[in-house]
C-alpha positions in Angstrom: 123.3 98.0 110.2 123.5 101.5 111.1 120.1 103.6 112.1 120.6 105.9 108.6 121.1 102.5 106.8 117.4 101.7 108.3 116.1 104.3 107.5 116.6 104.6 103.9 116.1 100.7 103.5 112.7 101.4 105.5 111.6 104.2 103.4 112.5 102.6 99.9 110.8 99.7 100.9 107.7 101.3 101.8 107.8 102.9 98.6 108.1 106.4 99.4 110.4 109.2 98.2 112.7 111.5 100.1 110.4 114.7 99.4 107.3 112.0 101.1 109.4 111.3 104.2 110.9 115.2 104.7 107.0 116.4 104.6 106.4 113.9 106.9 109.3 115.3 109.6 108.6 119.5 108.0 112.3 118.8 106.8 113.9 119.3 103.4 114.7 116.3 101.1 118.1 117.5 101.2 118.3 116.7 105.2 117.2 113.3 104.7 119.8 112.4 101.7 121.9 114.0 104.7 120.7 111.4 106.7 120.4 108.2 104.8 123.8 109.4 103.9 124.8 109.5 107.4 126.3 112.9 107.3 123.4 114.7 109.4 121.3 113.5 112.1 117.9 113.3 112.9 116.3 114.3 116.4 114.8 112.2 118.6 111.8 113.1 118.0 112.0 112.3 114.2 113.5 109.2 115.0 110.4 108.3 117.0 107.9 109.4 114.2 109.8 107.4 111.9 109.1 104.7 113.9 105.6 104.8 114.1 105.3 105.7 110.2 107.1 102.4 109.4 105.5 100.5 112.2 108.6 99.3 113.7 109.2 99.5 117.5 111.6 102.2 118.7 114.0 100.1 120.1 114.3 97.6 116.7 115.0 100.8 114.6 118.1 101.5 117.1 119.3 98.4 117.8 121.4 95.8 115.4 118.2 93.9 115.0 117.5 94.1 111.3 114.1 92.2 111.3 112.4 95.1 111.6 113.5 96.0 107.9 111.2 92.9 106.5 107.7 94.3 107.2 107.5 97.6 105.8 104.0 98.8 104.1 104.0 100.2 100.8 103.2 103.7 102.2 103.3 105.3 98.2 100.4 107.4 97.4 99.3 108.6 100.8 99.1 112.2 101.7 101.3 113.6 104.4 98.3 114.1 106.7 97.1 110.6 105.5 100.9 109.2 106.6 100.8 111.1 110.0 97.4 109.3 110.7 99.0 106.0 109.8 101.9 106.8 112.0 99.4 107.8 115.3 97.8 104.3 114.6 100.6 103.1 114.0 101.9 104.5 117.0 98.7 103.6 119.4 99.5 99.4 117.6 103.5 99.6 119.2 102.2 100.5 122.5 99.4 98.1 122.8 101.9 95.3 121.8 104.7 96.4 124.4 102.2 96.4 126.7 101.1 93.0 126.7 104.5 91.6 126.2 105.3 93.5 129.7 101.4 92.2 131.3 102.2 88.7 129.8 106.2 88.8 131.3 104.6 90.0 134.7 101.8 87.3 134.4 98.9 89.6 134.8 97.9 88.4 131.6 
């Protein structure tokens, strides 16, 4: 599946609209039609926000690997600021779990 096809499976899924995710990135609904459509693309930086927001880890939401698309949150209702605090927790939740999967690999843990 590609990353555009994630996306738009990830945002329906969490329940939000295309105006909720472009006032999450300060973009236009319009660029992320673009997107899930697959005829624009987003920058890294979005890509990595998007990630937090749905709670999936970076390299899931690049990669083939489509289990990342059976956890998502229903995210309706929130506020952007309310999303963009999710997505920092969010954010801080990824990290913690990468690093103990490297600790544990290197047997530190």
């Amino acid at each position: 599946m590609k990353i555009n096809e994630k996306i738009r499976t990830l945002r329906i899924r969490s329940r939000l609209t295309q105006n909720q995710t472009a006032d999450f990135l300060d973009v236009t609904p319009s660029f992320i039609a673009q997107v899930e459509n697959g005829t624009a693309a987003l920058t890294a930086d979005m890509v990595n926000r998007l990630s937090a927001l749905y709670c999936v880890p970076l390299e899931d939401l690049i990669s083939d690997n489509e289990e990342c698309l059976q956890n998502a949150d229903d995210l309706s209702g929130y506020s952007v600021d309310n999303l963009k605090a999710i997505a920092d927790v969010s954010r801080i939740a990824l990290n913690a779990n990468f690093m103990t999967r490297r600790l544990k690999a290197n047997k530190v843990l």
